[in-house]
SELUM-76325 format. One record per residue: residue in three letters; x, y, z of N, C-alpha, C in turn. Coordinates in pm, whole numbers, padded with zeros to 5 digits, always signed. Each point is the difference from the previous one (the first is absolute). Layout:
<rs>
ALAXYZXYZXYZ;...
</rs>
This chain:
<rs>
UNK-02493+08407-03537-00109+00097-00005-00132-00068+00039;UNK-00057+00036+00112-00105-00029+00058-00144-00016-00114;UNK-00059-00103-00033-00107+00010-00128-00139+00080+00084;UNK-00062+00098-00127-00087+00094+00058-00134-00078+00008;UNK-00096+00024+00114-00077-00088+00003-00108+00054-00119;UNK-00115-00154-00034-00063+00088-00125-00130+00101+00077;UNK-00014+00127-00128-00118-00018+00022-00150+00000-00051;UNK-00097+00005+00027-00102-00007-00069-00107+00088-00033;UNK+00001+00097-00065-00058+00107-00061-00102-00009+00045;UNK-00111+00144-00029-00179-00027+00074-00080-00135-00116;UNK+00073+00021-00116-00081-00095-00070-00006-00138-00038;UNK+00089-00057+00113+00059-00105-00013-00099-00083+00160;UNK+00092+00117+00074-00081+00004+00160-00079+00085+00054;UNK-00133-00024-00011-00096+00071+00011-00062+00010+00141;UNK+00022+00129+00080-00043-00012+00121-00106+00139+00014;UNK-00106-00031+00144-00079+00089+00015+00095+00095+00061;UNK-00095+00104+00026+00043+00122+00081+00054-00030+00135;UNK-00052-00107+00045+00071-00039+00163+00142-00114-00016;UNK+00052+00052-00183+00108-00124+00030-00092-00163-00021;UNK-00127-00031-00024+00012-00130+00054-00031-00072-00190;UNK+00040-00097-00012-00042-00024-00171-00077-00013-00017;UNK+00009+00012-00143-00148+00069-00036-00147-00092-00015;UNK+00011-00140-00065-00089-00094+00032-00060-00049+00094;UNK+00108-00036+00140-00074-00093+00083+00037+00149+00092;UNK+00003+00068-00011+00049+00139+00099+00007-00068+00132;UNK+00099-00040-00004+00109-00033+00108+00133+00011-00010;UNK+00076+00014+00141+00130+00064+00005+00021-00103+00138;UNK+00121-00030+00006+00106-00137+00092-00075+00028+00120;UNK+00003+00052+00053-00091-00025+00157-00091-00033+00000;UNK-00095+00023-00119-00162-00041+00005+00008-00219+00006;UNK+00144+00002-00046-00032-00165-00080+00101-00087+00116;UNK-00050-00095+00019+00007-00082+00067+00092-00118-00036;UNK+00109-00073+00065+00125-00089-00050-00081-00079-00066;UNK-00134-00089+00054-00100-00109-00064-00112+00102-00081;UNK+00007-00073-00131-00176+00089-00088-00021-00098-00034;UNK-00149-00024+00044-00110-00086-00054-00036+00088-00179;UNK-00009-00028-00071-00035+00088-00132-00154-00133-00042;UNK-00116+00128-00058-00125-00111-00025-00065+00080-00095;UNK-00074-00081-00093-00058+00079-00094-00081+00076+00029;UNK-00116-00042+00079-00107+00061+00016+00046+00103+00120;UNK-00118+00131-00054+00071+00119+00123-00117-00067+00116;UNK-00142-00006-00020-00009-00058+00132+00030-00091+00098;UNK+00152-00103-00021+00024-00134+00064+00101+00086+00103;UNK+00072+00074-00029+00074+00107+00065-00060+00050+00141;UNK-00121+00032+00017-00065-00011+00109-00075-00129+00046;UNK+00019-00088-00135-00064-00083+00107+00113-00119+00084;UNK+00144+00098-00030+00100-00084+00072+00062+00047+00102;UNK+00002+00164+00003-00004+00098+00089-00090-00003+00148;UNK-00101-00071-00063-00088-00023+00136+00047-00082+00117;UNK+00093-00080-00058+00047-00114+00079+00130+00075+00081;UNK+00037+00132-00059+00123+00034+00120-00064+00089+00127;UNK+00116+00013+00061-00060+00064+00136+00010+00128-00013;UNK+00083+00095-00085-00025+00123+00000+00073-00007-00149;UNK-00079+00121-00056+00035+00056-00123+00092+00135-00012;UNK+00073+00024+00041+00108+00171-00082-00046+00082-00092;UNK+00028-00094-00108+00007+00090-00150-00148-00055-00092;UNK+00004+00103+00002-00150-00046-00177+00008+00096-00085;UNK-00006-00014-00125+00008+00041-00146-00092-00084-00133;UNK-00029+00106-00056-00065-00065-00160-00027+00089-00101;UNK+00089-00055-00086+00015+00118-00089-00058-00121-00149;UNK-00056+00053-00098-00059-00102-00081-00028-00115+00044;UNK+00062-00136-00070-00019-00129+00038+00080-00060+00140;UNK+00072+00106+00008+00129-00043+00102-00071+00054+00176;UNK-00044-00094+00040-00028+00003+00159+00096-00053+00078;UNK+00047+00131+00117+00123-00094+00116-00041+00061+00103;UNK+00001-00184+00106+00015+00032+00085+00126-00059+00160;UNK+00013+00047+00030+00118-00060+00076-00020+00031+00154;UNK+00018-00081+00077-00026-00045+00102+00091-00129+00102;UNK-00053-00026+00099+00050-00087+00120-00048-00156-00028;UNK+00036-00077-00006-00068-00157+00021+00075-00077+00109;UNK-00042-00045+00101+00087-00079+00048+00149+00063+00048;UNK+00041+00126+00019+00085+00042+00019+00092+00043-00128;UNK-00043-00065-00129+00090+00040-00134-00097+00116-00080;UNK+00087+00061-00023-00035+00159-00090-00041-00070-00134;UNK-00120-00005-00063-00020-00039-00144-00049+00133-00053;UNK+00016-00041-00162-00062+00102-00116-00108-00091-00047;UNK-00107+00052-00019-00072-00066-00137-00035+00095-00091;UNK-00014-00041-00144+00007+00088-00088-00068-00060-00111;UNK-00071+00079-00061-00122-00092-00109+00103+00073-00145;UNK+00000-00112-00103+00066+00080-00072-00093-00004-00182;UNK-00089-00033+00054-00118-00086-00117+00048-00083-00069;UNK-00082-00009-00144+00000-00128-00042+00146+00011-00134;UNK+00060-00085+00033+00098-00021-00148+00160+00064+00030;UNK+00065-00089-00104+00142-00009-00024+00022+00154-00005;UNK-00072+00097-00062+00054+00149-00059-00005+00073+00151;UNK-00115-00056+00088+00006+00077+00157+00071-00063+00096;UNK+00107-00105-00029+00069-00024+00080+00147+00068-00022;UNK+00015+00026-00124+00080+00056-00033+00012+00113+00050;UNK-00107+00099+00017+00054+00132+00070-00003-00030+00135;UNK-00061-00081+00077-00021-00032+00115+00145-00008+00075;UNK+00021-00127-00097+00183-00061+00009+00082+00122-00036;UNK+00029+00091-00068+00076+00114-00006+00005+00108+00100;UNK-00139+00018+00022-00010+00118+00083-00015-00040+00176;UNK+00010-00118+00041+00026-00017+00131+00145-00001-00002;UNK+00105-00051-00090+00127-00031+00042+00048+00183-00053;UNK-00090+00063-00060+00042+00098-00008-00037+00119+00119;UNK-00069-00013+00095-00027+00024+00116+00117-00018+00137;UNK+00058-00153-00032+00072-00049+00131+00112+00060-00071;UNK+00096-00025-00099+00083+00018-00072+00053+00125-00066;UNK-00061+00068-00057+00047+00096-00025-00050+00140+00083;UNK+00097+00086-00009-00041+00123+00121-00065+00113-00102;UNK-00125+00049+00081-00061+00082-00048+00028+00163-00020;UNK+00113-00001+00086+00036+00157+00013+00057-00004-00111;UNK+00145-00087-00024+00075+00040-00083-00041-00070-00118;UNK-00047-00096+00000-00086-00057-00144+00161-00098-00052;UNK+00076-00049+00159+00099-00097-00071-00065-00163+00099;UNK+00085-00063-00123+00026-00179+00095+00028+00012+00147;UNK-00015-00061+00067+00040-00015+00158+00107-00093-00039;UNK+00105+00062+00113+00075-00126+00015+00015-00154+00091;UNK-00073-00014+00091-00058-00054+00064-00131-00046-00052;UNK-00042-00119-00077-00163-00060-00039-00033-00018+00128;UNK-00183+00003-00022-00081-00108+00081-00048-00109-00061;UNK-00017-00081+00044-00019-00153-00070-00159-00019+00037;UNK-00087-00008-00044-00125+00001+00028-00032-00150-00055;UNK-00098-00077+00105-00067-00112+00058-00159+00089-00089;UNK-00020-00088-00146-00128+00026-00064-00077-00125-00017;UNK-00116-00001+00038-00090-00153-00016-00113+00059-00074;UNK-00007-00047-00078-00163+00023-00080-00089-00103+00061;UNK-00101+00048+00034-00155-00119+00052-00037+00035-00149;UNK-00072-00097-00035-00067+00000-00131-00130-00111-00006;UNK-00077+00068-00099-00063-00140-00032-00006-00041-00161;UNK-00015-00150-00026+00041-00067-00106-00064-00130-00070;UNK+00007-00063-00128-00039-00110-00035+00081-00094+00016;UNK-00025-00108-00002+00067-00131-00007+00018-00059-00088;UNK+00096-00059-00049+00020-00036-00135+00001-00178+00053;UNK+00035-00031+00080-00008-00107+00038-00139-00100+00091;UNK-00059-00114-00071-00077-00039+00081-00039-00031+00137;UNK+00137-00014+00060+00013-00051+00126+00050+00156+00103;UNK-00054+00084-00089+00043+00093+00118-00120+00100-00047;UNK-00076-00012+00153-00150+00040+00010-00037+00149+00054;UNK-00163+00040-00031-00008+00106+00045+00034-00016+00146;UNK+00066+00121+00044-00009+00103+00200+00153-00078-00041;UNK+00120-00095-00071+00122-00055+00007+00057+00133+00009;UNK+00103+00000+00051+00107+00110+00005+00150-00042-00093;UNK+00030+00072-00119+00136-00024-00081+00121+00106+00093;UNK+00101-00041+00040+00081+00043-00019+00115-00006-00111;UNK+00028+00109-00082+00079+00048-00114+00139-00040-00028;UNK+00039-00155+00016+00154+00002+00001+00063+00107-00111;UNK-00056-00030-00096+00008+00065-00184-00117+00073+00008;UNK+00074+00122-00077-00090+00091-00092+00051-00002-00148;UNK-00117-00034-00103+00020+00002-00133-00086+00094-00041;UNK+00080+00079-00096-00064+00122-00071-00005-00011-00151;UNK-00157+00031-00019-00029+00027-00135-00053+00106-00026;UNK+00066+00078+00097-00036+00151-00003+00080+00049-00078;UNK+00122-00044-00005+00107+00159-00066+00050+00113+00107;UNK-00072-00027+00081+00088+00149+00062+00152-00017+00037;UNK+00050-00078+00045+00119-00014+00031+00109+00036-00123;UNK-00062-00078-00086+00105+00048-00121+00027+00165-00073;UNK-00043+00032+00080-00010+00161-00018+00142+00070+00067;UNK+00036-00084+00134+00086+00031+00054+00164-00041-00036;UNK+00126+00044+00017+00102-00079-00037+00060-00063+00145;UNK+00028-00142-00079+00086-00074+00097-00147-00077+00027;UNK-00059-00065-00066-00164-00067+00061+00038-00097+00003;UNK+00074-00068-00124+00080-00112-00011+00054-00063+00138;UNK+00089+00102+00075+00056-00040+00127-00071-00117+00120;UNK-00156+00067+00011-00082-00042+00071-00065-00116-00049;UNK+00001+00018-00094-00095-00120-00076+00064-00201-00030;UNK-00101-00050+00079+00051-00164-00059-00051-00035-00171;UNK+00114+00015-00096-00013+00002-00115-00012-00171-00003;UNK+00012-00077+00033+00002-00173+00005-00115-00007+00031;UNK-00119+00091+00064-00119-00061+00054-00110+00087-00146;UNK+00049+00117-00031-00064+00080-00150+00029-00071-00089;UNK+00101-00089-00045+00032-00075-00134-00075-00122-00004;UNK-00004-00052+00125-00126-00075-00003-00147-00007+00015;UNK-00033+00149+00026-00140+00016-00005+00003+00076-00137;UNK+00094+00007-00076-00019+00045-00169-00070-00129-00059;UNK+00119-00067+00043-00035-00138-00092-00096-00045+00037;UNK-00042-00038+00078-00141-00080+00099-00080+00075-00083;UNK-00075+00149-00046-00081+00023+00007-00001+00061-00142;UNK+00123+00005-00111-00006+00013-00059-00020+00121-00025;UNK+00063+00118+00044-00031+00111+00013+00043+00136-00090;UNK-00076+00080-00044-00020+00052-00168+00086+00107+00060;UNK+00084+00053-00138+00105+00126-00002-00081+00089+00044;UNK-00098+00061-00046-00051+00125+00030-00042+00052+00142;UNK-00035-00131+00100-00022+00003+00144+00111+00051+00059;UNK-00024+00057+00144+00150+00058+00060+00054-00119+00033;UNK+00118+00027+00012+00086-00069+00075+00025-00057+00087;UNK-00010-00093+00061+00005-00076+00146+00087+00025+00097;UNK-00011+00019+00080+00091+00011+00162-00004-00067+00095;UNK+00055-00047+00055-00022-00115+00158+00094+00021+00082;UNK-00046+00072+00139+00076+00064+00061-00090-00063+00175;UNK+00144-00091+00074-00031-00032+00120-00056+00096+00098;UNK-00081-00053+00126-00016+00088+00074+00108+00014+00123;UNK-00020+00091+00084+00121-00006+00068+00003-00131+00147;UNK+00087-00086+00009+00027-00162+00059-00066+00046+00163;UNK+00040+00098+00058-00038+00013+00136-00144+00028+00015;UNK-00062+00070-00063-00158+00027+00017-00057-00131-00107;UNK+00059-00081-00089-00093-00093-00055+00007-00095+00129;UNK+00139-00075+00051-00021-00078+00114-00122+00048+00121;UNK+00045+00109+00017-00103+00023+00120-00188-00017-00036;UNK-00016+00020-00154-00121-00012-00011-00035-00152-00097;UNK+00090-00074-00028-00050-00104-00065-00061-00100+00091;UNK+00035-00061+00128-00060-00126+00063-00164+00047-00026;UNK-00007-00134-00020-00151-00046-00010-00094+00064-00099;UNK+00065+00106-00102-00086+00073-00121+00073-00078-00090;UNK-00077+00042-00135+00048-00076-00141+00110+00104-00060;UNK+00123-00019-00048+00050+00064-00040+00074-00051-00142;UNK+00092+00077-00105+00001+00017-00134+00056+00111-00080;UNK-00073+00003-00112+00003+00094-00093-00077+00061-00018;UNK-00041+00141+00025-00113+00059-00007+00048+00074-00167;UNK-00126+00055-00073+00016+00031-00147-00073+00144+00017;UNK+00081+00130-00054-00057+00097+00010-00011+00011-00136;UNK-00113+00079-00049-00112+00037-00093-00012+00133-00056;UNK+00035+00098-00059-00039+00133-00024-00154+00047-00019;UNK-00052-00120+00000-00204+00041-00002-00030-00139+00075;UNK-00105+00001+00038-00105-00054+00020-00103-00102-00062;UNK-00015+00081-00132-00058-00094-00080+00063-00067-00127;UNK+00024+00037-00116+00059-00067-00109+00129-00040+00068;UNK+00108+00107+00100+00127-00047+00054-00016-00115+00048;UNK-00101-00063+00095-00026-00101+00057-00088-00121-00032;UNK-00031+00040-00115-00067-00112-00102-00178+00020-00003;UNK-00027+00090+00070-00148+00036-00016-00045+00029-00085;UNK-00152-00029-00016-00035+00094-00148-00128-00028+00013;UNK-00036+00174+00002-00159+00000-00040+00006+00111-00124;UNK-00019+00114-00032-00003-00053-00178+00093-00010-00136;UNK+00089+00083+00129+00134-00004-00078+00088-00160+00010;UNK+00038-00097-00070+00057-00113-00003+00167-00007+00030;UNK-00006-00072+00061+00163+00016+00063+00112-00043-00103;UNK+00064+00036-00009+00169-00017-00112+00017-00136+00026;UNK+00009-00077+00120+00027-00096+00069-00044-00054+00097;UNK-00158-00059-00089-00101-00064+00118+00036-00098+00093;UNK+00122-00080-00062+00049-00145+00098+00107+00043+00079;UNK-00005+00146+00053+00116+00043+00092-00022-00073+00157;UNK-00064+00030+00033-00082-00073+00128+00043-00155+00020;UNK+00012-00067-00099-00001-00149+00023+00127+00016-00061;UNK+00120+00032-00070+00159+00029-00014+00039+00061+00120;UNK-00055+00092+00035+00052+00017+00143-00013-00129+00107;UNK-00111-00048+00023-00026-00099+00054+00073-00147+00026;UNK+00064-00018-00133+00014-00086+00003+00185+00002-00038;UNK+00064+00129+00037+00166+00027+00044+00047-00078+00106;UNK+00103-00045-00059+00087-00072+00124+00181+00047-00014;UNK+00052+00020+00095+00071+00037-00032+00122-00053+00102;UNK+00030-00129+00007+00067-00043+00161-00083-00042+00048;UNK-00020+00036+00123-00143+00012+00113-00043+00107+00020;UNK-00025+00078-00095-00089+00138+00007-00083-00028-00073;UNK-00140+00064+00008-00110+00014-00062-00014+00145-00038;UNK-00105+00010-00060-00071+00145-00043-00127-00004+00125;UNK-00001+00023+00082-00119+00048+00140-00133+00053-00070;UNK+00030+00102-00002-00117+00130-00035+00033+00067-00108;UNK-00055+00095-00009-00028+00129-00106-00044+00151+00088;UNK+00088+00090-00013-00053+00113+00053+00069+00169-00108;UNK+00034+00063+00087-00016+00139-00059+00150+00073-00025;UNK+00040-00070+00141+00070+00108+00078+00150-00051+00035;UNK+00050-00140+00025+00101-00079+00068+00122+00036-00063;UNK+00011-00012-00113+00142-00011-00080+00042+00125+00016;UNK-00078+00096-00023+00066+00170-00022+00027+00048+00150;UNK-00052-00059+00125+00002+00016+00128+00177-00075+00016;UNK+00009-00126-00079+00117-00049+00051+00108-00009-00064;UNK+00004+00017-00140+00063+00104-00107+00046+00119+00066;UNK-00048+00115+00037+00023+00106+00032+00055-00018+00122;UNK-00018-00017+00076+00054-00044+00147+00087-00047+00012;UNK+00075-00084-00095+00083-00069-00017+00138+00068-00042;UNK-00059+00138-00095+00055+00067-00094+00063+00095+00147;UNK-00053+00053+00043-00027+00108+00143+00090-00060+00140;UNK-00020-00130-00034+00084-00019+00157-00142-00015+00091;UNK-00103-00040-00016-00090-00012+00124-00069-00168-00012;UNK-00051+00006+00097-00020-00152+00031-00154-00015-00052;UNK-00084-00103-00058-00087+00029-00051-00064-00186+00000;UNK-00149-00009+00033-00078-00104+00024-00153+00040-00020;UNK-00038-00133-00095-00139+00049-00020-00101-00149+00087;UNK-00072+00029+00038-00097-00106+00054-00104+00041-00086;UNK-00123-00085-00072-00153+00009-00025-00058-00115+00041;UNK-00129+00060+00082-00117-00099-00018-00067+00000-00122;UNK+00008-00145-00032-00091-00025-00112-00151-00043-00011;UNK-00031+00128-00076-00155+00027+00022-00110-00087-00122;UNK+00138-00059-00109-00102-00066-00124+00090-00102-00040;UNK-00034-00114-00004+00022-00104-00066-00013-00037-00143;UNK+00144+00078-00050-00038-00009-00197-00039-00114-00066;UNK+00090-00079+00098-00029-00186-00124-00159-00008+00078;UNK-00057-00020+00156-00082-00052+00049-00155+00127-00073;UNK+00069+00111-00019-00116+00086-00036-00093+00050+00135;UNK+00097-00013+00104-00094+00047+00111+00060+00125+00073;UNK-00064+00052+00051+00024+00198+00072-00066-00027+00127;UNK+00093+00067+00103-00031+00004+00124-00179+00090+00020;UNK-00052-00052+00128-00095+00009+00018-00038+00167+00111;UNK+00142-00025+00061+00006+00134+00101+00148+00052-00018;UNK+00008+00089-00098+00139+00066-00029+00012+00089+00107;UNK-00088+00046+00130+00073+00084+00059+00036-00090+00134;UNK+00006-00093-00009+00020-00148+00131+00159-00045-00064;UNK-00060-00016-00124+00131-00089-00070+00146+00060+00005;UNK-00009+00189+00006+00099+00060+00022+00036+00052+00124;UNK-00107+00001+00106+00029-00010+00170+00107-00112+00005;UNK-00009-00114-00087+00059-00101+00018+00152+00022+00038;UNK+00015+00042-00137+00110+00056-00040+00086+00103+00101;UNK-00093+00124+00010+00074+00088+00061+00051-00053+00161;UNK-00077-00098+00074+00030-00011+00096+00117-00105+00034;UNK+00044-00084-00110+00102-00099+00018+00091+00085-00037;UNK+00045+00092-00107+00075+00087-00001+00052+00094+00077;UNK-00100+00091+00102+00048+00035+00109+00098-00050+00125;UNK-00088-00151-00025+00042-00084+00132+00160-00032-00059;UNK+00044-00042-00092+00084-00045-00075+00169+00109-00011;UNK-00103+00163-00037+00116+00062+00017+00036+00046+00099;UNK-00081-00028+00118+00040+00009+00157+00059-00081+00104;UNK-00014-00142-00059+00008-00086+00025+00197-00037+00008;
</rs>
């Protein structure tokens, strides 16, 4: 007996009136095999500028897309703002775009495998890796939690590289749970020569998550320098950002290929912040282009 495919109710899968979902309101033709995904909605155009013709444009809340020509390859870019909770719908509702069919509201049988790179920008946890440096993401570590929401997280996750950033850092029951989930081997090769690459550490905030504090005092002021100072093999802890783990967690979970690059704009141990953040991320966007065309 042939198994019935599933399907997914309006309240599960939420689409507009044209069929397209409901967050990033897009539907499989609008999206492109390669997505650039970036926090900010204005970097989206300012990466768009660099192709030769644009198709599609959309923006619906935080979610700006646009997709276009570079060099002869069809890209997406897509702003998905700031944090682990907006990558999460980001990550759901694109594979729920390529993947599942909108008429009948079932699975496809046939996936698309989608090529996702986050440009980002980030701190450094390490001295020797300076402002305008570029990290590429071997590892994403999450102290977000989102992943564990899902079943089968376990699957994805290097539990040998979490048992030792328990112990290293001494890390309290009540915090979420840790995850460390590779990025995918073909897009890290293509973008590691000559950038710093690692463990990048995703964060559910900004400030107390990441050890800041102006008046509220952080749970765990010496997170910054425990992160810092992880070793794990020959991996380090790189940076600190928002977004990496739940991008490669989820992606991982999905079947899609997933890589984060950031320029780093502040030097946590050195205490120094880039001087021209909109140079420092031209930086960025343009080795990345060249890179996934390349």
């Amino acid at each position: 007996m042939d198994k019935q495919p599933r399907f997914f109710p309006e309240t599960e899968l939420i689409l507009t009136s044209e069929k397209k979902v409901y967050h990033i309101n897009l539907c499989n033709e609008d999206i492109a095999d390669d997505v650039i995904v970036v926090g900010d909605q204005g970097r989206v155009a300012q990466i768009s500028r660099h192709f030769s013709s644009v198709d599609f444009k959309t923006e619906h809340r935080e979610f700006v897309t646009h997709t276009g020509i570079y060099k002869g390859k069809r890209i997406t870019v897509l702003s998905t703002g700031i944090g682990p909770d907006n990558i999460d719908i980001v990550l759901n509702e694109l594979d729920a775009a390529v993947n599942i069919d909108p008429n009948s509201r079932t699975e496809k049988e046939v996936k698309r495998k989608l090529n996702i790179i986050r440009l980002g920008t980030s701190g450094s946890l390490q001295e020797d890796i300076p402002v305008n440096g570029l990290v590429v993401s071997e590892y994403g570590l999450g102290i977000d939690g989102i992943l564990t929401f899902y079943q089968k997280w376990e699957s994805v996750t290097r539990q040998d590289i979490c048992d030792a950033f328990v112990k290293h850092t001494g890390w309290a029951y009540n915090l979420p749970h840790p995850y460390c989930v590779k990025s995918d081997e073909v897009l890290f090769m293509k973008f590691k020569t000559g950038n710093f690459n690692g463990i990048t550490t995703t964060a559910p905030g900004f400030y107390g998550p990441q050890g800041r504090q102006l008046r509220l005092r952080a749970a765990k002021p010496d997170l910054n320098d425990l992160l810092g100072t992880f070793r794990y093999n020959d991996l380090r802890i790189t940076n600190f950002e928002m977004e990496t783990s739940a991008l490669y967690g989820l992606g991982a979970l999905l079947g899609h290929n997933c890589l984060t690059v950031c320029v780093i704009i502040a030097n946590r141990v050195k205490k120094e912040f880039t001087h021209n953040y909109t140079q420092s991320v031209d930086l960025l966007i343009e080795q990345c282009l060249q890179r996934l065309t390349s």
